[in-house]
C-alpha positions as CSV (number, residue, x, y, z in Angstrom):
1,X,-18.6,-16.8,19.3
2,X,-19.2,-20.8,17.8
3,X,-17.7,-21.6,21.6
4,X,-20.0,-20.0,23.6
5,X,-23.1,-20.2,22.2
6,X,-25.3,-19.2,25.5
7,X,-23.4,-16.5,25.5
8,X,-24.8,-12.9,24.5
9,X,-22.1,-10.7,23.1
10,X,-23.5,-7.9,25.4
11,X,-22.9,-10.5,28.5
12,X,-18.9,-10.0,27.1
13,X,-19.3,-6.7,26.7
14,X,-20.2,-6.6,30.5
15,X,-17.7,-9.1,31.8
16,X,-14.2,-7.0,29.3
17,X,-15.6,-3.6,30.4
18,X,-15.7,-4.8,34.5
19,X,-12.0,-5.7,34.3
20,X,-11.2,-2.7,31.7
21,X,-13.0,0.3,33.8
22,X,-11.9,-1.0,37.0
23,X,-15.2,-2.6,38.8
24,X,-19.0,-2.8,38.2
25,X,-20.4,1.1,38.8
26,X,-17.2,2.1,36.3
27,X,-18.3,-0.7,34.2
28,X,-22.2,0.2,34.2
29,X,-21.2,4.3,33.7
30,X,-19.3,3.0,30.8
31,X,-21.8,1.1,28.5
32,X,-24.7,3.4,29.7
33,X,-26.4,0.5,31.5
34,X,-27.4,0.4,35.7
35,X,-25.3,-1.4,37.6
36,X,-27.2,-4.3,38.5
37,X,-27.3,-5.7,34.5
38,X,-23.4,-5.2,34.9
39,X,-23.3,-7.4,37.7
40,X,-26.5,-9.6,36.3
41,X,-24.5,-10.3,33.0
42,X,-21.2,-11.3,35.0
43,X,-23.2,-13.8,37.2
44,X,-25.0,-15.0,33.8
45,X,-21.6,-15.6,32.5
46,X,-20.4,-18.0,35.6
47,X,-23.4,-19.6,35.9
48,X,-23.7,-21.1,32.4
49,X,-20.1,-22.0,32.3
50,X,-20.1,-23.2,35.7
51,X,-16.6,-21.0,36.4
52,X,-16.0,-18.3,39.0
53,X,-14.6,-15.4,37.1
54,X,-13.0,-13.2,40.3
55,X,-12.3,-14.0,43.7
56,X,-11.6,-12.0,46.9
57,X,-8.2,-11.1,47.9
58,X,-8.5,-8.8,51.1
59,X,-11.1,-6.1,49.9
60,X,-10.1,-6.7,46.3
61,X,-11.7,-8.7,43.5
62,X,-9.2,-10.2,41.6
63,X,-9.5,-12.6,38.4
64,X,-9.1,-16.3,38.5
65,X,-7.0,-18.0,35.9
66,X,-9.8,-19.1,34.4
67,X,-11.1,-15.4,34.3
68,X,-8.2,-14.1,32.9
69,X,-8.6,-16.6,30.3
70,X,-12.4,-15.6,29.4
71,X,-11.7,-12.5,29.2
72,X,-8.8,-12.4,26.8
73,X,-11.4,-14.4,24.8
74,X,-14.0,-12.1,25.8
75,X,-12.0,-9.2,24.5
76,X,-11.5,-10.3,20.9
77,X,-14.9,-11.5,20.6
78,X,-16.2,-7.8,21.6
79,X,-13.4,-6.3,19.0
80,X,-14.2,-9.0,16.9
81,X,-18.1,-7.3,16.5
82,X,-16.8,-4.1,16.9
83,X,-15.1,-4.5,13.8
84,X,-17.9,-6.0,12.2
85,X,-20.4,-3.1,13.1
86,X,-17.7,-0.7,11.6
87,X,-17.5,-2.6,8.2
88,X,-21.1,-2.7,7.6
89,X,-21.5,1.3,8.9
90,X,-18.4,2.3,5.9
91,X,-19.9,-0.4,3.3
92,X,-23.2,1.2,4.0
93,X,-22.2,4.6,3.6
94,X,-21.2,3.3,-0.1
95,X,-16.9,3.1,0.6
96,X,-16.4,0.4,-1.9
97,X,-15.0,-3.2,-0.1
98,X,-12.1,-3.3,-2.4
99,X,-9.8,-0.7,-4.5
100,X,-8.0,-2.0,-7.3
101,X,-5.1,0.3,-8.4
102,X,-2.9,0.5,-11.5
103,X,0.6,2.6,-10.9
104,X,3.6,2.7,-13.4
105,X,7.2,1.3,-12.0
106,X,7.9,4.4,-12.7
107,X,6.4,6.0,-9.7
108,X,8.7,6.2,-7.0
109,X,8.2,3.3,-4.6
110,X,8.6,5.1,-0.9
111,X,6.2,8.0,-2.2
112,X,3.9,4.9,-3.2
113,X,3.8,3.0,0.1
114,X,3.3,6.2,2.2
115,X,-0.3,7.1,-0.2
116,X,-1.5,3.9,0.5
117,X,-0.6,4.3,4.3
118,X,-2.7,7.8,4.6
119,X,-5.7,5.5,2.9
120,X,-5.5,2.8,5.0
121,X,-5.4,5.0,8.0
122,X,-8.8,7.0,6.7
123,X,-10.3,3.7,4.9
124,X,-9.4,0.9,6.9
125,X,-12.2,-1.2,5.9
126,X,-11.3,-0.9,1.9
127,X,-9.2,-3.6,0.8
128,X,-6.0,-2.3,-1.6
129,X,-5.1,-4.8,-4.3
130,X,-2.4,-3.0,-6.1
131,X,-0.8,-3.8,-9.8
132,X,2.5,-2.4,-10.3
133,X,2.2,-2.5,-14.0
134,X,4.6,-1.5,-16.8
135,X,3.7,0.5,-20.5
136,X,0.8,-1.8,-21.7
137,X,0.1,-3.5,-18.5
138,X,-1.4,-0.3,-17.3
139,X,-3.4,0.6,-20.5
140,X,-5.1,-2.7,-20.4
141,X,-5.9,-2.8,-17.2
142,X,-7.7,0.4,-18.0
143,X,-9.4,-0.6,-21.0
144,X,-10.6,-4.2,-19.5
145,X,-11.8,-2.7,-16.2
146,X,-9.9,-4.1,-14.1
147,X,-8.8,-1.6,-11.7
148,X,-10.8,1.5,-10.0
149,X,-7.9,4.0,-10.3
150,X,-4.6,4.0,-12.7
151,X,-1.4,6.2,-12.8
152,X,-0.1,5.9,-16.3
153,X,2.2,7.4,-18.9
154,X,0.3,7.5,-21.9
155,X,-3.5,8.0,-21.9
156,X,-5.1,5.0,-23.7
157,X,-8.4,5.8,-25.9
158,X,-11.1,6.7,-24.3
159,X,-10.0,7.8,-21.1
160,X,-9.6,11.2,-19.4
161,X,-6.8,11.8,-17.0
162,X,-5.1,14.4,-15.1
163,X,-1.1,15.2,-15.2
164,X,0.2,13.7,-11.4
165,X,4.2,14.6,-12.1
166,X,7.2,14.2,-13.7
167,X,9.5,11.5,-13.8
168,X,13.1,12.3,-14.8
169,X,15.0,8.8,-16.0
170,X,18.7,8.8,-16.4
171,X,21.6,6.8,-18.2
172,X,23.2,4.6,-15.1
173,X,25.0,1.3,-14.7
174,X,27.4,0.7,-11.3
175,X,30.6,2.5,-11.2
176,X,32.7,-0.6,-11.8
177,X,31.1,-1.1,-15.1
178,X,33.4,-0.5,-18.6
179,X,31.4,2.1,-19.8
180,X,32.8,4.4,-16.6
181,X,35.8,3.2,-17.1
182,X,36.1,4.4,-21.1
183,X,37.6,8.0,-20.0
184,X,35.8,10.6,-22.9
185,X,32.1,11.3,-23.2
186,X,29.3,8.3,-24.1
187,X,27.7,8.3,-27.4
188,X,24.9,5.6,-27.7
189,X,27.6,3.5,-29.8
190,X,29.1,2.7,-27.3
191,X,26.5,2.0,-25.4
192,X,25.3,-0.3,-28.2
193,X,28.4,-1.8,-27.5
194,X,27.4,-2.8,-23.6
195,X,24.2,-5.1,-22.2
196,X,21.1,-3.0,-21.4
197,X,18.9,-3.8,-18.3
198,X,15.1,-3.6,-19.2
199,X,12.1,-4.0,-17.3
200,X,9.1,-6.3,-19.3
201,X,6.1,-4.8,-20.4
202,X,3.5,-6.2,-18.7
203,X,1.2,-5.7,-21.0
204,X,0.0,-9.3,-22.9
205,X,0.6,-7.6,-26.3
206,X,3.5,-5.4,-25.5
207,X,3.5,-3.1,-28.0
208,X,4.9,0.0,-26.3
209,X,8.3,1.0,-26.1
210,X,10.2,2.2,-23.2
211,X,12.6,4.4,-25.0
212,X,16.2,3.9,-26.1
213,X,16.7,0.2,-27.0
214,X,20.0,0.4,-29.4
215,X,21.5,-2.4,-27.4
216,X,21.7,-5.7,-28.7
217,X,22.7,-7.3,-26.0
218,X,19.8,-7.4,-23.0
219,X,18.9,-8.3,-19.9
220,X,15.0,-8.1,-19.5
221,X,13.4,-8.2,-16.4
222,X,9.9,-8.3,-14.8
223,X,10.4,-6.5,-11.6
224,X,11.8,-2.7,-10.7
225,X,13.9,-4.4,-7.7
226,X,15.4,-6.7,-10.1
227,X,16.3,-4.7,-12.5
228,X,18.0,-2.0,-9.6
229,X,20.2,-5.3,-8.5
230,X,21.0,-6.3,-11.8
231,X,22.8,-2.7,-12.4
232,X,24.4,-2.7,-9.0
233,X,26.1,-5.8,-9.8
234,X,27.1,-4.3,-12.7
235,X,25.0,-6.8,-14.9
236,X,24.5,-3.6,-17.7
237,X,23.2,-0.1,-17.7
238,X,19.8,1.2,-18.1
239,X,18.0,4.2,-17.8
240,X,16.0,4.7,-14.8
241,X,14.1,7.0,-12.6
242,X,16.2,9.3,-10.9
243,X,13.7,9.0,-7.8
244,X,13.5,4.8,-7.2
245,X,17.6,4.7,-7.2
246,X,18.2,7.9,-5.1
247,X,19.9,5.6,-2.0
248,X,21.6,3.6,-4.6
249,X,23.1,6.9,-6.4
250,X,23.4,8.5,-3.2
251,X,25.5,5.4,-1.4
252,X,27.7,5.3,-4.7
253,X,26.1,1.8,-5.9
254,X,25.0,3.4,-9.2
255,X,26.1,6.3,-11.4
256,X,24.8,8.1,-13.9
257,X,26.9,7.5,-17.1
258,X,28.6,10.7,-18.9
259,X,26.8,11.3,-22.1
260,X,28.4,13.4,-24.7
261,X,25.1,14.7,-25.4
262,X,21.4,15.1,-22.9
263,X,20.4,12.2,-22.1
264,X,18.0,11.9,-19.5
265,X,14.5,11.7,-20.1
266,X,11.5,13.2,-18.9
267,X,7.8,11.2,-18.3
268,X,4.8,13.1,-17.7
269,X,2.4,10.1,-15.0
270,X,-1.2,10.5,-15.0
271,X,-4.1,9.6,-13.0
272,X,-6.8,8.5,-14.1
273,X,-9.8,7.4,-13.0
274,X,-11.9,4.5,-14.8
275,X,-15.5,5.1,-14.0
276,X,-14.6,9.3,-14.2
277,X,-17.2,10.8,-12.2
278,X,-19.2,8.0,-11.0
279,X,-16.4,6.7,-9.0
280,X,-17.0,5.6,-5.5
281,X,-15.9,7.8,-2.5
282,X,-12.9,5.3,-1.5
283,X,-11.3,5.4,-5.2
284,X,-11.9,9.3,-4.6
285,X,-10.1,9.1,-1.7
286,X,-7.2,7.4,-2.8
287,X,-7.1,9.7,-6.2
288,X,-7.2,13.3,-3.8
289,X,-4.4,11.7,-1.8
290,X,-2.2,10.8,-5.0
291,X,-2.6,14.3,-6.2
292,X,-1.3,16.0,-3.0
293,X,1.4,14.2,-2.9
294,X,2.3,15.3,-6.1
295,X,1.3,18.6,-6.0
296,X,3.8,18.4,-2.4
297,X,6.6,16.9,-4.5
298,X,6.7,20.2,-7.1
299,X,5.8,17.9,-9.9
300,X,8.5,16.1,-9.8
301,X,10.8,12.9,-9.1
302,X,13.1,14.5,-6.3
303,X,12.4,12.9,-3.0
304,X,12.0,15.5,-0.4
């Protein structure tokens, strides 16, 4: 708008809705204005920038190259404001600007991603900054305020959450690796025997425990991704959620190893909500649309 300062936005309006509804009475119909401001604006527009917008081919008015130009300019300029007019009508409603969410590694990644698509599509002008957090990672970021919403698997003290669903972690490692290859049923000492692929808390004081950690030998990692590539290329084994490796178990790249007594593991994720009831219609928003998608998954980790 800094470019053409002279320039009312309604003038644009007038000039992108001519060329978008076809002509000036289309034009005039569409903005709810008489047909002579249309045409007034239009004029306005050529006058101060000393440019003819259209000229006449046979009965037709077509756009110059300069036109064509203006408008495209004209265009995002009027979206541009259109944009702005719908921020301040959802920030004035009270949708909170940003939503800062907490969610466990463990929660499948897919289901994740698609959540956040549903918000965006309802909440568009609510920025999503989202912490993929690990054990203590999520409990501090709870207990410092620094997220609006959290999916967990422990409550920390204080707060008040709500089961989400279950997430079933298994014993894998790739089906090259020697503990496949032993021929009789895994005990953990022989796993204890083998390099186990771990995932960092990501809590500053990590004092939470993952589970199982016999192994001395280990490869510890900060990110779910890495950790998935580290067992494909056979790097160690690891239990994992039986959900974020179903294409890896399903394309044979992982396999779950044969324990000679139950194994897997069962997680209970929770939502939570930091200011409870006095949260703010977007974090709302995201929290109903986290709980029907668990409620639509049974409760569980088995993609659909």
């Amino acid at each position: 708008m800094n470019a053409f300062p002279k320039i009312s936005l309604d003038q644009w309006r007038a000039l992108v809705a001519v060329v978008d509804q076809g002509g000036y009475a289309q034009a005039a119909q569409a903005l709810n204005k008489t047909q002579s401001s249309i045409s007034y604006a239009v004029h306005k527009i050529e006058q101060l920038l000393d440019v003819a917008l259209f000229e006449i081919h046979g009965r037709k008015a077509e756009l110059t190259d300069a036109g064509t130009t203006l408008v495209r300019r004209g265009r995002e300029l009027v979206e541009q404001a259109a944009a702005v007019e719908r921020a301040a009508r959802h920030l004035g409603a009270g949708w909170e600007a940003e939503l800062r969410l907490s969610v466990e590694v463990l929660y499948p990644t897919w289901e994740l991603l698609q959540v956040i698509d549903s918000f965006c599509q309802r909440c568009p002008q609510t920025r999503v900054e989202l912490y993929e957090s690990v054990l203590g990672g999520t409990d501090e970021a709870l207990l410092e305020r620094r997220v609006d919403l959290a999916v967990c698997s422990q409550l920390p003290p204080g707060f008040h959450g709500m089961p989400l669903r279950q997430v079933r972690l298994i014993p894998v490692a790739a089906p090259t690796h020697p503990l496949h290859q032993l021929g009789h049923r895994l005990s953990h000492a022989d796993l204890r025997q083998h390099r186990q692929v771990m995932i960092r808390d990501s809590g500053s004081a990590r004092t939470r425990s993952g589970g199982w950690q016999g192994s001395e030998q280990r490869l510890t990692v900060s990110n779910k991704a890495t950790a998935i590539r580290a067992l494909c290329m056979g790097l160690g084994f690891a239990w994992q959620a039986q959900a974020s490796i179903s294409d890896e178990l399903a394309q044979g790249r992982l396999k779950a190893l044969p324990m000679e007594a139950e194994a897997t593991r069962h997680v209970w994720l929770h939502l939570v909500q930091t200011d409870g009831d006095l949260a703010g219609p977007a974090t709302r928003l995201m929290a109903e649309l986290l709980q029907q998608t668990g409620v639509h998954s049974g409760l569980s980790d088995t993609p659909p």
